[in-house]
N, C-alpha and C positions, 0 to 999 in steps of 0.2 A: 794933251789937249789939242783938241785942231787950229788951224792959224785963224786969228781972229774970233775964235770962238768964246764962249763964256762957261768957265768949268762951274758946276750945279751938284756935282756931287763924287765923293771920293773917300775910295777904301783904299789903306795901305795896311797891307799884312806879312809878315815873316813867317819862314817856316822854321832857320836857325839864324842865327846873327850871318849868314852865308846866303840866303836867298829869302827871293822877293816875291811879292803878284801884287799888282795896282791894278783896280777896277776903277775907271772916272765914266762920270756923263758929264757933257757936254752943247752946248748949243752952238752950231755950226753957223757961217754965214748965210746958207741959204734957210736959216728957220728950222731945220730939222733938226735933231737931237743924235749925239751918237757916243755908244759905250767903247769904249777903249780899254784893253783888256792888256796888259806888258808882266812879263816875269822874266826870271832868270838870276844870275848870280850877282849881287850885290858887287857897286864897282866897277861893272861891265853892261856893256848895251846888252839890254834882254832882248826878246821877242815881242813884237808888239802884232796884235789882231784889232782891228775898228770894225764896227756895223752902223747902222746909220737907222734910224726909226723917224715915223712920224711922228708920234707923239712923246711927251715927257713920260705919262705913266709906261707905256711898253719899255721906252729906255732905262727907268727906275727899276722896273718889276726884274729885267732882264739883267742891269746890274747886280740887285740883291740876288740871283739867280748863282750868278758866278759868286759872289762873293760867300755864300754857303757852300758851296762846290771845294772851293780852296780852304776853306774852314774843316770840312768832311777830311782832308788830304793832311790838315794837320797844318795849316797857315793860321798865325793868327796876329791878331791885333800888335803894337809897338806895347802898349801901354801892358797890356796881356801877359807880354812875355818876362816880368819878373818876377 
């Protein structure tokens, strides 16, 4: 989540009990919205990507966007996984 900002929306998915992918939005201190994108091996600092949007809906549409993506790859939901 960015400093100061206010998190608005958030997927956490597994693909094994060994890795991760988090999609969050965000509302940034300048007003903007921004989707933050992290994966990698559970336990260990992933990779993180951020984009930045004007509006809430582009940053929503965009997260459910990935969040199907990593779904497609075989990520899925905590609760899902037993």
């Amino acid at each position: 989540m960015p400093a100061g900002g206010m998190e608005l929306l958030s997927f956490l998915l597994l693909h094994t009990a060994a890795r991760f992918y988090r999609v969050e939005v965000a509302e940034t201190l300048f007003g903007d919205y921004a989707v933050s994108r992290e994966w990698g091996a559970r336990g260990r600092p992933g990779q993180r990507r951020q984009r930045s949007f004007g509006n809430l809906r582009e940053a929503v549409v965009t997260a459910d966007r990935w969040q199907r993506k990593a779904q497609a790859r075989g990520y899925r939901a905590p609760e899902d996984m037993e």
